[in-house]
N, CA, C and O atoms as a Maestro MAE file, in Angstrom:
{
 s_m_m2io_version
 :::
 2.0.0
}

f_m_ct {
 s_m_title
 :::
 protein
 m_atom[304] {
  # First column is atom index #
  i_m_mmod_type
  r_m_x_coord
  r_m_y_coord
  r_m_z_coord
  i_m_residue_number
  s_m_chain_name
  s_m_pdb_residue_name
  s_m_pdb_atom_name
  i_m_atomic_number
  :::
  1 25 -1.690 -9.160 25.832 1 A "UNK " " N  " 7
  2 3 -1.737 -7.768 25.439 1 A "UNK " " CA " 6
  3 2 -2.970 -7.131 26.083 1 A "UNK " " C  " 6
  4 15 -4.055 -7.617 25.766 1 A "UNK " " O  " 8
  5 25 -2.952 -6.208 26.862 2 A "UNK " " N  " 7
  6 3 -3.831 -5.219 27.111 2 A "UNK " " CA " 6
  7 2 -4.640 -4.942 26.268 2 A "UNK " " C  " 6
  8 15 -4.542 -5.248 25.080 2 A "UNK " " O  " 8
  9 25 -5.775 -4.168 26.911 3 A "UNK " " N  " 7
  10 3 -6.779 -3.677 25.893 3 A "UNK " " CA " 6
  11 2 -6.227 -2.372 25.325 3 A "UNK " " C  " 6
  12 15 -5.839 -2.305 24.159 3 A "UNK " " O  " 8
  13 25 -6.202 -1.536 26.002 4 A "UNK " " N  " 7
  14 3 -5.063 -0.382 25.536 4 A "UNK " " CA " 6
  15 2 -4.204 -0.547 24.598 4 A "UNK " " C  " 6
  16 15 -3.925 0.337 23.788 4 A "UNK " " O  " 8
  17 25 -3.574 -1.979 24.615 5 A "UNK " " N  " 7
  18 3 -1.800 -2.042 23.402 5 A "UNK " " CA " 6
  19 2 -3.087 -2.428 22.773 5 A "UNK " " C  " 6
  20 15 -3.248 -1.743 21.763 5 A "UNK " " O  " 8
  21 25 -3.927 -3.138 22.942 6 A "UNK " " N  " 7
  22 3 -4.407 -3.864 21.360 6 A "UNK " " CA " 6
  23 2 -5.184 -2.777 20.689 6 A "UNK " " C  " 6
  24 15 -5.331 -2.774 19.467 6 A "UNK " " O  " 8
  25 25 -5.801 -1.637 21.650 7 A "UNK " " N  " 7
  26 3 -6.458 -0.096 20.789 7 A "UNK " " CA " 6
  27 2 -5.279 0.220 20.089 7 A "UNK " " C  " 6
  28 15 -5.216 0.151 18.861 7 A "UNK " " O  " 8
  29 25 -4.498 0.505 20.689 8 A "UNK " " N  " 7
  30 3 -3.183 1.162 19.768 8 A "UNK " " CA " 6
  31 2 -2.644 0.400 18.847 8 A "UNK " " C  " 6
  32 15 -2.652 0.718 17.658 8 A "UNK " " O  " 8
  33 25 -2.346 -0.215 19.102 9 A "UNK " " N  " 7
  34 3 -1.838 -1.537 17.775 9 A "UNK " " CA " 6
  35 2 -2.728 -1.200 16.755 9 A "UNK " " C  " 6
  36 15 -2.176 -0.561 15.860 9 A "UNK " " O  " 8
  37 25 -4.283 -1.477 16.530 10 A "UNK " " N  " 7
  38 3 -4.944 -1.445 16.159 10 A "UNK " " CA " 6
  39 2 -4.836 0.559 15.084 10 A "UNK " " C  " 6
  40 15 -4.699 0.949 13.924 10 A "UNK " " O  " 8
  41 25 -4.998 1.117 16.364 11 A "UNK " " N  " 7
  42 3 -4.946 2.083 15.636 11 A "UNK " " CA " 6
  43 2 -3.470 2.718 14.531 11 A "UNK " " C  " 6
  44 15 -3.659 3.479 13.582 11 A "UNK " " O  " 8
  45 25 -2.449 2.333 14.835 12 A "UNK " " N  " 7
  46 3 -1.236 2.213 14.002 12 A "UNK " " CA " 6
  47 2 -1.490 1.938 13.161 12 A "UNK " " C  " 6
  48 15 -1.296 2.730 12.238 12 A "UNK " " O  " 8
  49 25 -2.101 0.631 12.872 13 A "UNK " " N  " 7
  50 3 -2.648 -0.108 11.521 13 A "UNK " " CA " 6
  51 2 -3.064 0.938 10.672 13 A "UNK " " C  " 6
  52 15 -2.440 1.240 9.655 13 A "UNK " " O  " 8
  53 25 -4.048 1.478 11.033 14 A "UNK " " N  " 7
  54 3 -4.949 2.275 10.641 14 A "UNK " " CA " 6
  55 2 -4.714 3.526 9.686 14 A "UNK " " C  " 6
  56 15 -5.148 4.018 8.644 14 A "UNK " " O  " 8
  57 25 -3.562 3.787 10.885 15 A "UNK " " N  " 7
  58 3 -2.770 5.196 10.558 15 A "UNK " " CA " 6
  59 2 -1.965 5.052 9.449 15 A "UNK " " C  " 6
  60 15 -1.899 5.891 8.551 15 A "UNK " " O  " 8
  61 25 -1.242 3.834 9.488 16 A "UNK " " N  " 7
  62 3 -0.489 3.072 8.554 16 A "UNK " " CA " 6
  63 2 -0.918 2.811 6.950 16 A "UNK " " C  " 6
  64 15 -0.329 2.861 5.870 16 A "UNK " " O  " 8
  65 25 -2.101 2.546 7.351 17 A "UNK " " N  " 7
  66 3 -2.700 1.831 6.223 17 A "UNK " " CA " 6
  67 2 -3.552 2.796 5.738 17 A "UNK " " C  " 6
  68 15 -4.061 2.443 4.674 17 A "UNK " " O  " 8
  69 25 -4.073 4.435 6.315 18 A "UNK " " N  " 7
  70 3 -4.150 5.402 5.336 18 A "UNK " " CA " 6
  71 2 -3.282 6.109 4.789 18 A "UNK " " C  " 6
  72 15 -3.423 6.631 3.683 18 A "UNK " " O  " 8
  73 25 -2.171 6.214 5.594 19 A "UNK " " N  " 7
  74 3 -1.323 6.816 4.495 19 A "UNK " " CA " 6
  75 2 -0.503 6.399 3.181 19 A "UNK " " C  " 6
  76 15 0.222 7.002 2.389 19 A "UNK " " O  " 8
  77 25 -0.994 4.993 3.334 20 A "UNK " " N  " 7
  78 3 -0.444 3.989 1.905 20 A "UNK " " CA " 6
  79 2 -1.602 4.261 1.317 20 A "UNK " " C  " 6
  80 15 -1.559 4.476 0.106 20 A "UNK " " O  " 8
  81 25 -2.622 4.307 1.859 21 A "UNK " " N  " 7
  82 3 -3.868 4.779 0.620 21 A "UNK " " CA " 6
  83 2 -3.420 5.863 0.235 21 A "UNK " " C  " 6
  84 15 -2.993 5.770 -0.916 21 A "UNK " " O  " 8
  85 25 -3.312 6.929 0.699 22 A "UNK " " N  " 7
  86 3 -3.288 8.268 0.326 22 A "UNK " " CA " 6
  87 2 -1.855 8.367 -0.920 22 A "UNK " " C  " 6
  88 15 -2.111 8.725 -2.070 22 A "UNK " " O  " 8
  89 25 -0.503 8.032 -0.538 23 A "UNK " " N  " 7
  90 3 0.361 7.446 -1.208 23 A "UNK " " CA " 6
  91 2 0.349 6.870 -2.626 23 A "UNK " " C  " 6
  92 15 1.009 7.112 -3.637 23 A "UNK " " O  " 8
  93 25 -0.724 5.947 -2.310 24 A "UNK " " N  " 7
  94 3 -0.992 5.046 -3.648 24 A "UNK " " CA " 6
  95 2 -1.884 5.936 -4.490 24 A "UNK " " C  " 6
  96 15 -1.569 6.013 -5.677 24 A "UNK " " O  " 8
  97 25 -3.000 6.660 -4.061 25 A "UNK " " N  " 7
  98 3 -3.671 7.606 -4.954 25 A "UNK " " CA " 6
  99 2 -3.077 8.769 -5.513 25 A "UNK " " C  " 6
  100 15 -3.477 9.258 -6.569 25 A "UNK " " O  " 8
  101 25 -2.143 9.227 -4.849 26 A "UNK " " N  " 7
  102 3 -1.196 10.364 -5.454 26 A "UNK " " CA " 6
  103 2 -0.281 9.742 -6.549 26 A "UNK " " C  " 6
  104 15 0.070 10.485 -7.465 26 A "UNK " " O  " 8
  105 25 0.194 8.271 -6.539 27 A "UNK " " N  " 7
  106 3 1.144 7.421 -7.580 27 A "UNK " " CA " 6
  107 2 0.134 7.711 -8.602 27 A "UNK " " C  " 6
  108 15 0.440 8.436 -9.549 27 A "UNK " " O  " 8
  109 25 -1.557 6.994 -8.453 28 A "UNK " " N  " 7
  110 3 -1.750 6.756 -9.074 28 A "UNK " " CA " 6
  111 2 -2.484 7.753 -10.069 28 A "UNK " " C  " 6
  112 15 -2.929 7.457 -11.178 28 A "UNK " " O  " 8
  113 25 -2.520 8.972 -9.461 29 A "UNK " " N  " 7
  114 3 -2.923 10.190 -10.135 29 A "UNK " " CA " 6
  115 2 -2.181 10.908 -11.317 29 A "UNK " " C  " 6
  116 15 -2.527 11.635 -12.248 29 A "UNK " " O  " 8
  117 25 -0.596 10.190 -10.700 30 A "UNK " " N  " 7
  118 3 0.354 10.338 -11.689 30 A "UNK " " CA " 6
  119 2 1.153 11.950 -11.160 30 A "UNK " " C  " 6
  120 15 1.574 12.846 -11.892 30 A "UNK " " O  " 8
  121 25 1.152 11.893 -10.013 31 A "UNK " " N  " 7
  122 3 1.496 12.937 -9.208 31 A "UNK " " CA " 6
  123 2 2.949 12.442 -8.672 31 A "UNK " " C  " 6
  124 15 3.215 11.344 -8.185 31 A "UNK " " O  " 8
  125 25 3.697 13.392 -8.860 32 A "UNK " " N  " 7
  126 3 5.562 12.795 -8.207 32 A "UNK " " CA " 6
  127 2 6.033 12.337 -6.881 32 A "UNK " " C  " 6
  128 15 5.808 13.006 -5.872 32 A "UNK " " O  " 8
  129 25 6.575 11.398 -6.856 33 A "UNK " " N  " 7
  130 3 6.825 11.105 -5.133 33 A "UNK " " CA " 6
  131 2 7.464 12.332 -4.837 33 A "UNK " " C  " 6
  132 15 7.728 12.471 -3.642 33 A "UNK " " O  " 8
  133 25 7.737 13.114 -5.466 34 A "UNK " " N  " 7
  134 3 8.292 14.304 -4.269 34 A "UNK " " CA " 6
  135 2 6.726 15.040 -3.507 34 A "UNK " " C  " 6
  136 15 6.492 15.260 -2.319 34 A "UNK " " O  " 8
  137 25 6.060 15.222 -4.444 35 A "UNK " " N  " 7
  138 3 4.623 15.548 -3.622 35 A "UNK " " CA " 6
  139 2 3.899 14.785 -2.915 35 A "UNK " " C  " 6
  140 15 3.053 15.149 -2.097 35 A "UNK " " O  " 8
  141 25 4.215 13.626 -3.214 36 A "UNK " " N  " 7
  142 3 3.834 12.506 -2.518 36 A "UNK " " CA " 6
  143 2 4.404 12.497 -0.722 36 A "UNK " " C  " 6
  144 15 3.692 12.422 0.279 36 A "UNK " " O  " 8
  145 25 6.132 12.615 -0.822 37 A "UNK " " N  " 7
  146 3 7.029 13.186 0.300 37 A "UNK " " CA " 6
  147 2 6.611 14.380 0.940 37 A "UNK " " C  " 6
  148 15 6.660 14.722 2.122 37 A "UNK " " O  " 8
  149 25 6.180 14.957 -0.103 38 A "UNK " " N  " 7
  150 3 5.715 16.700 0.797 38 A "UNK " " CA " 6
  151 2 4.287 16.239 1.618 38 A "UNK " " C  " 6
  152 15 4.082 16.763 2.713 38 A "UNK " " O  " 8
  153 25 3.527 15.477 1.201 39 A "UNK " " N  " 7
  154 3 2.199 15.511 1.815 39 A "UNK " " CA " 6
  155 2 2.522 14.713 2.930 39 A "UNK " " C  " 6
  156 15 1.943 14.896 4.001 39 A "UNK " " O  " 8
  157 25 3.293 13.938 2.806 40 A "UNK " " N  " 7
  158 3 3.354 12.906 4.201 40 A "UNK " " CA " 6
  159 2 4.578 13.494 5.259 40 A "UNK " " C  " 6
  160 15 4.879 12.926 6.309 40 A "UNK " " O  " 8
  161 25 4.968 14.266 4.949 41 A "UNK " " N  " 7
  162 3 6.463 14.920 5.604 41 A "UNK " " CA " 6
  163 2 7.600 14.072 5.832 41 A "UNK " " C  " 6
  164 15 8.021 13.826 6.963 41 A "UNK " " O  " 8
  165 25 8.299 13.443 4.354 42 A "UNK " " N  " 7
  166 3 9.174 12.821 4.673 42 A "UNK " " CA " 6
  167 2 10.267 13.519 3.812 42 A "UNK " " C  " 6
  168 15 9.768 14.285 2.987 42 A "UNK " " O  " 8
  169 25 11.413 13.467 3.789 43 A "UNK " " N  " 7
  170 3 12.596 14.227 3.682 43 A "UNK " " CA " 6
  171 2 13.099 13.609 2.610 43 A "UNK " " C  " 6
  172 15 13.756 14.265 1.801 43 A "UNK " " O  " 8
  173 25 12.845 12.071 2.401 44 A "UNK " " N  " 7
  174 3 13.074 11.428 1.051 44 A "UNK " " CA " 6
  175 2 12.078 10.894 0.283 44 A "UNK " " C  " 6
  176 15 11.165 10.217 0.756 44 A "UNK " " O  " 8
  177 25 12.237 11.234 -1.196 45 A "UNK " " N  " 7
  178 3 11.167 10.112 -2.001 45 A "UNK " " CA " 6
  179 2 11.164 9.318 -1.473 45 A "UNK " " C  " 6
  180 15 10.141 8.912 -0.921 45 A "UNK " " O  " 8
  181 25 12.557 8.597 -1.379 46 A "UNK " " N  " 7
  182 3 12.573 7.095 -1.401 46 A "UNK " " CA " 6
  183 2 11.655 6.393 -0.246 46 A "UNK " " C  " 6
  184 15 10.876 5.501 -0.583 46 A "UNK " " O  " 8
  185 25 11.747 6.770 1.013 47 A "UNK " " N  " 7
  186 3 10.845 6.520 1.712 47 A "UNK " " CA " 6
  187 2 9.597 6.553 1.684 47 A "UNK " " C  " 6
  188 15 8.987 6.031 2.617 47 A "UNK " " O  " 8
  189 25 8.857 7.199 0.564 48 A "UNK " " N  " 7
  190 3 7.717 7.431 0.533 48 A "UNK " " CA " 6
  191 2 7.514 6.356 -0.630 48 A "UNK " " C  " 6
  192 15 6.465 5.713 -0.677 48 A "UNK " " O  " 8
  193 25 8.491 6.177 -1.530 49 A "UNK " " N  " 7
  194 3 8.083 5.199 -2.780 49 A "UNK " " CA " 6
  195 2 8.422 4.113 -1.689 49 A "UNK " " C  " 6
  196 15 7.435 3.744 -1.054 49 A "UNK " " O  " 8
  197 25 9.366 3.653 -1.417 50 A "UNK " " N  " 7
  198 3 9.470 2.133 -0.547 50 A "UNK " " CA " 6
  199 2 8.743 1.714 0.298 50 A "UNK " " C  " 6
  200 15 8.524 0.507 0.203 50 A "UNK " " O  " 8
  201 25 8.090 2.417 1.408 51 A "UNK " " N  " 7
  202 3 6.911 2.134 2.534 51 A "UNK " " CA " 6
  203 2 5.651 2.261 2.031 51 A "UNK " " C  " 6
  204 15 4.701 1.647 2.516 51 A "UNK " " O  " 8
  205 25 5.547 3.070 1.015 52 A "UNK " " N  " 7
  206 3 4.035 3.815 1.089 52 A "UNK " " CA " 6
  207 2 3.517 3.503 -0.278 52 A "UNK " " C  " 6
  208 15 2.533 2.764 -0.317 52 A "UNK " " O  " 8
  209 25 3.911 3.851 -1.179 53 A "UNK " " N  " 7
  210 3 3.186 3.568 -2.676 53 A "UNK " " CA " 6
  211 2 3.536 2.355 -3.115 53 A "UNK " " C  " 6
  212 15 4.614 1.841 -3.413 53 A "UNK " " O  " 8
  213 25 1.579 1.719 -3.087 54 A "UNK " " N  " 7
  214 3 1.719 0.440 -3.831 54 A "UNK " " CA " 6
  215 2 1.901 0.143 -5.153 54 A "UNK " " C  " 6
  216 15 1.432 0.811 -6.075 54 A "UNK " " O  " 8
  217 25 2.592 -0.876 -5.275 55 A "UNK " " N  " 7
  218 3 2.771 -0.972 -7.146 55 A "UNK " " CA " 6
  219 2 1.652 -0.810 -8.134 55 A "UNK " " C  " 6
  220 15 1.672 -0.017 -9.076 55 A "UNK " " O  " 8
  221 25 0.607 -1.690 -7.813 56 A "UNK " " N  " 7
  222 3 -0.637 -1.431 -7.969 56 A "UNK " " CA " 6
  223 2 -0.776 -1.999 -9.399 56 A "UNK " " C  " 6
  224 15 -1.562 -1.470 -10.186 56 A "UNK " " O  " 8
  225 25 0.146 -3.312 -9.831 57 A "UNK " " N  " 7
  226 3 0.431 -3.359 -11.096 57 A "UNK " " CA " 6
  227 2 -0.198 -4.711 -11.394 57 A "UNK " " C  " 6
  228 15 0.246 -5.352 -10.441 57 A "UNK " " O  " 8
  229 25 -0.755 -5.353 -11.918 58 A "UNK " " N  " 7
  230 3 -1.083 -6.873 -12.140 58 A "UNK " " CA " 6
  231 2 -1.140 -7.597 -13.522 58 A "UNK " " C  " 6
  232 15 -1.813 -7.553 -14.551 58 A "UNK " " O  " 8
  233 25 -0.008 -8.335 -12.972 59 A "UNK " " N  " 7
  234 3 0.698 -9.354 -14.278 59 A "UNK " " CA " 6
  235 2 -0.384 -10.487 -14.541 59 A "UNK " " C  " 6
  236 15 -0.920 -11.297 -13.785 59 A "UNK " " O  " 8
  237 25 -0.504 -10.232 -15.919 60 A "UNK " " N  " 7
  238 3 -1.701 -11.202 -16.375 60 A "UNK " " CA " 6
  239 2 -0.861 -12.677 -16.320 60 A "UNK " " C  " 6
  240 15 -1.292 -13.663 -15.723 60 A "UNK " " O  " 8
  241 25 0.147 -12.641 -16.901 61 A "UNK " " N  " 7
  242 3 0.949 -13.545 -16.585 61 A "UNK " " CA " 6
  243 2 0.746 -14.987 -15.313 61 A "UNK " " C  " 6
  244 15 0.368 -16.158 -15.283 61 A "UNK " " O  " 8
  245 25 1.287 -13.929 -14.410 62 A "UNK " " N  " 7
  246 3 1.219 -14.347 -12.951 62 A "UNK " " CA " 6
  247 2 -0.318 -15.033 -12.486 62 A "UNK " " C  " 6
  248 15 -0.483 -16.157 -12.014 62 A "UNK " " O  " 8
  249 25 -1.135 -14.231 -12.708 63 A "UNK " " N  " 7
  250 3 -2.498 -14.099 -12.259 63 A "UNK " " CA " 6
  251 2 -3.218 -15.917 -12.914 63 A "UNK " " C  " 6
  252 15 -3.979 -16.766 -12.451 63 A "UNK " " O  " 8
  253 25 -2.214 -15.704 -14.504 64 A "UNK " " N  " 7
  254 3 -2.981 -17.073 -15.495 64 A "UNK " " CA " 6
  255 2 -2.252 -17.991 -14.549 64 A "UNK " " C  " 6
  256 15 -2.948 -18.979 -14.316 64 A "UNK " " O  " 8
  257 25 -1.350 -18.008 -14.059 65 A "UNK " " N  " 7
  258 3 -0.105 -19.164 -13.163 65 A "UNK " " CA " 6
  259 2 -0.690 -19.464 -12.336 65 A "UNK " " C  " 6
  260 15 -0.969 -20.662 -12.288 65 A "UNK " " O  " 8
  261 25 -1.112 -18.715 -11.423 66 A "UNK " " N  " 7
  262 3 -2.226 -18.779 -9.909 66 A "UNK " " CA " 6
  263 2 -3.869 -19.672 -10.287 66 A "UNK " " C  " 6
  264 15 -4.567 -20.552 -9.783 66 A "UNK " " O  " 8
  265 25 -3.870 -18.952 -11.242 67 A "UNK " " N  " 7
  266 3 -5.417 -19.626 -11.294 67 A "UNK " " CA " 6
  267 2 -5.290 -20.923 -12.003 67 A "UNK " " C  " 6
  268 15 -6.194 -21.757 -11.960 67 A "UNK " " O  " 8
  269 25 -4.056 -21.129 -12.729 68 A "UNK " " N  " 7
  270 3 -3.947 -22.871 -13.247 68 A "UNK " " CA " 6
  271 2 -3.674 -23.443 -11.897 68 A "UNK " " C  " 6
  272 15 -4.466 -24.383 -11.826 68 A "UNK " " O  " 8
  273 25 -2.968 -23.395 -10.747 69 A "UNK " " N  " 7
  274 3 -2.251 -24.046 -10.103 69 A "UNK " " CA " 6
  275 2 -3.507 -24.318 -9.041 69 A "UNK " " C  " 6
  276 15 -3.561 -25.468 -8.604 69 A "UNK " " O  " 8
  277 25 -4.700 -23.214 -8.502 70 A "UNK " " N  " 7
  278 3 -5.197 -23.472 -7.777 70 A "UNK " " CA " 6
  279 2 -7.025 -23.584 -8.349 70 A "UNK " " C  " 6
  280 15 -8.077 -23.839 -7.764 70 A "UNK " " O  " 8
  281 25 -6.668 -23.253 -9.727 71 A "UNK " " N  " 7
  282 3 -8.034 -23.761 -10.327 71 A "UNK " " CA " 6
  283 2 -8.938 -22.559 -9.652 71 A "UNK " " C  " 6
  284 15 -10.134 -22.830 -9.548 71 A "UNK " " O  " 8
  285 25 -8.528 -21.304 -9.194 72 A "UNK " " N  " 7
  286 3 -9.923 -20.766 -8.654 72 A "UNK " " CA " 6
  287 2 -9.710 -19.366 -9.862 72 A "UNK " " C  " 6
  288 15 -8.533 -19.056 -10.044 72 A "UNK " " O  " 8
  289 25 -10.503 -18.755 -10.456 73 A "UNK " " N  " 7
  290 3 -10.294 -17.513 -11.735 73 A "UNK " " CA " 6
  291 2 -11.277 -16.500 -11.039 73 A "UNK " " C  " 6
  292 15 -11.946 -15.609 -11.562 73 A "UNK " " O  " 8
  293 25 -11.176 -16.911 -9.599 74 A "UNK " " N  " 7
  294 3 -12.507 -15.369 -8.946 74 A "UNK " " CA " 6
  295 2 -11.657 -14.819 -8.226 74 A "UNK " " C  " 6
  296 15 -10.500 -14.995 -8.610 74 A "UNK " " O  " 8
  297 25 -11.817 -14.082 -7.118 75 A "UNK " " N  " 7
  298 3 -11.349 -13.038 -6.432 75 A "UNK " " CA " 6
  299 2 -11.612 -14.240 -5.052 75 A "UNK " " C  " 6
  300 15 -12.555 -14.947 -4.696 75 A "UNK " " O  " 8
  301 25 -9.523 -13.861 -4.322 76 A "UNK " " N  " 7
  302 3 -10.332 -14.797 -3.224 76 A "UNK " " CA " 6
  303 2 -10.959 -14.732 -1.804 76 A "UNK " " C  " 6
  304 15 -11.505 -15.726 -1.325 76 A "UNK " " O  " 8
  :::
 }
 m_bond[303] {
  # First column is bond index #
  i_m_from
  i_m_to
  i_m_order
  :::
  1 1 2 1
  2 2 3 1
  3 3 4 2
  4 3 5 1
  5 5 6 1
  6 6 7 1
  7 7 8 2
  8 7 9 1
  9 9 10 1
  10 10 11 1
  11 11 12 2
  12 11 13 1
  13 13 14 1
  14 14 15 1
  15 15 16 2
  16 15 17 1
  17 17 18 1
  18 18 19 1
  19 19 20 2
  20 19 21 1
  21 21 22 1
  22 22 23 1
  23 23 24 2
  24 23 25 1
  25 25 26 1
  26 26 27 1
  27 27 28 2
  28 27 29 1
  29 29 30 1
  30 30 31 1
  31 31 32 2
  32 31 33 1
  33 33 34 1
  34 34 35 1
  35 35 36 2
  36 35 37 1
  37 37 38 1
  38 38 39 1
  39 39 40 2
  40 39 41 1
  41 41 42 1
  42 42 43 1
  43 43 44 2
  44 43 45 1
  45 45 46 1
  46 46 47 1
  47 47 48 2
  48 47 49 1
  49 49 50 1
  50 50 51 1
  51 51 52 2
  52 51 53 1
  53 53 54 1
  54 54 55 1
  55 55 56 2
  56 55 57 1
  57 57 58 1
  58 58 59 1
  59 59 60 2
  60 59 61 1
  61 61 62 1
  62 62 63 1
  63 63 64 2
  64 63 65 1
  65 65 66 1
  66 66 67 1
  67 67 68 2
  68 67 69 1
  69 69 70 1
  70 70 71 1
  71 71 72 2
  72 71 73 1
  73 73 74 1
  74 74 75 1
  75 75 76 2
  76 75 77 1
  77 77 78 1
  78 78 79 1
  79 79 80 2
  80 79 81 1
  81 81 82 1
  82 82 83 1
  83 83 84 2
  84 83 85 1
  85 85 86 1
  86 86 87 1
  87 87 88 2
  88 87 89 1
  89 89 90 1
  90 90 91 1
  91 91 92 2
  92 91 93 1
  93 93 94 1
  94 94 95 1
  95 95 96 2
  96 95 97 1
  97 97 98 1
  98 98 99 1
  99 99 100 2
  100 99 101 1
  101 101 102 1
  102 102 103 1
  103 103 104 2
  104 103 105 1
  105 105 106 1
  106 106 107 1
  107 107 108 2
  108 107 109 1
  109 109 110 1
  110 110 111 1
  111 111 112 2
  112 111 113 1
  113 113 114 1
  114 114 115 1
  115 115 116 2
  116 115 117 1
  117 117 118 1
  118 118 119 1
  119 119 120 2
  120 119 121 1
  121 121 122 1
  122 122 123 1
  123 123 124 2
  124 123 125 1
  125 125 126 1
  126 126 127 1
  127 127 128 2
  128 127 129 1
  129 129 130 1
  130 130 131 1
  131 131 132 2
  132 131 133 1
  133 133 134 1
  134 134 135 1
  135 135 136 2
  136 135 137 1
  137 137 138 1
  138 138 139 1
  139 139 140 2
  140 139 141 1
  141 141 142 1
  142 142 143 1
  143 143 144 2
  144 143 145 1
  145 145 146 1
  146 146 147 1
  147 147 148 2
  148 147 149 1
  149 149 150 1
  150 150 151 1
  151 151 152 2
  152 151 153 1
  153 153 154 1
  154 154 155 1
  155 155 156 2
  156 155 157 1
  157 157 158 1
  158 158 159 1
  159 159 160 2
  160 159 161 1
  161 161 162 1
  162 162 163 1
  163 163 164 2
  164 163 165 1
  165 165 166 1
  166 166 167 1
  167 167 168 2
  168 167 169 1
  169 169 170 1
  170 170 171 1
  171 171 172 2
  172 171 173 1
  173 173 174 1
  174 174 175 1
  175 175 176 2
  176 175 177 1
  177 177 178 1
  178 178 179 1
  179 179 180 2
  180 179 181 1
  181 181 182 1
  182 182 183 1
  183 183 184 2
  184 183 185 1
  185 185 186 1
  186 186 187 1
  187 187 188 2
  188 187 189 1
  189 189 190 1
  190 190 191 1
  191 191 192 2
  192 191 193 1
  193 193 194 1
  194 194 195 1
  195 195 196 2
  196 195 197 1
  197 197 198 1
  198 198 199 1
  199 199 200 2
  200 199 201 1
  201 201 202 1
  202 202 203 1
  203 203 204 2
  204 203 205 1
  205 205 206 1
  206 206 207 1
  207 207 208 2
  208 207 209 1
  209 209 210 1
  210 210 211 1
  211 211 212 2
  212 211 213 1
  213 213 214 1
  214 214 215 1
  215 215 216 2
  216 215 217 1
  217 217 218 1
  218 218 219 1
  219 219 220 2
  220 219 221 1
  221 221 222 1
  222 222 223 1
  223 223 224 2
  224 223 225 1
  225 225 226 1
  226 226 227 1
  227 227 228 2
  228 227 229 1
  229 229 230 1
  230 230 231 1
  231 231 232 2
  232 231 233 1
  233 233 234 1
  234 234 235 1
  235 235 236 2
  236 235 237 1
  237 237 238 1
  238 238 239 1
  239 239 240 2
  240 239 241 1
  241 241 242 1
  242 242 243 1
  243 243 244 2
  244 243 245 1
  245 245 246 1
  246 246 247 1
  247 247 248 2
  248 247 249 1
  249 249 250 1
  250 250 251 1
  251 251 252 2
  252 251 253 1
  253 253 254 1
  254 254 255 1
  255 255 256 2
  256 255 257 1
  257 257 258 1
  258 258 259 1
  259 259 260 2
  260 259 261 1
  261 261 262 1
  262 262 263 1
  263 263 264 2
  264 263 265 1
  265 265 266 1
  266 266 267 1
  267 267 268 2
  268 267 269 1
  269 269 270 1
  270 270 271 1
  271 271 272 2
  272 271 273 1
  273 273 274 1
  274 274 275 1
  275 275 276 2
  276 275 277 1
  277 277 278 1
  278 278 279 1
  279 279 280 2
  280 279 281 1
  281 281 282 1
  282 282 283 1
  283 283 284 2
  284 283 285 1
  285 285 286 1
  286 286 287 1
  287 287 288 2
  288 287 289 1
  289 289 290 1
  290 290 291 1
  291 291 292 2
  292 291 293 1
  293 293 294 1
  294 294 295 1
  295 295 296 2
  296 295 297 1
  297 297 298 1
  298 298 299 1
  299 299 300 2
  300 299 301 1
  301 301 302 1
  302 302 303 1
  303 303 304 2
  :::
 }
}
């Protein structure tokens, strides 16, 4: 890969990965994926809930499962 594809690659990421921030802070503001759709210019919620807003949800459950199995209870 070029230096060029790997700037761009790179920068996609980027681009990518603010607008799931931005996405996820509007979920989590408690603001509607339709405004969520309007800010990013997409034509469907759904696209904006399926690509873009993270769940952002954490199962204590899950979390107690992980940390028995691998014994670690910190951040990894």
């Amino acid at each position: 890969m070029s230096s060029y594809e790997t700037k761009r690659s790179a920068s996609r990421r980027a681009h990518r990965s603010f607008r799931r921030t931005v996405a996820t802070l509007i979920d989590g503001a408690g603001l509607s994926a339709r405004i969520g759709a309007d800010h990013l210019g997409h034509a469907k919620e759904s696209m904006t809930q399926d690509r873009y807003m993270s769940r952002g949800r954490v199962h204590s459950q899950v979390a107690e499962l992980l940390e028995a199995v691998t014994g670690n209870s910190g951040p990894l």
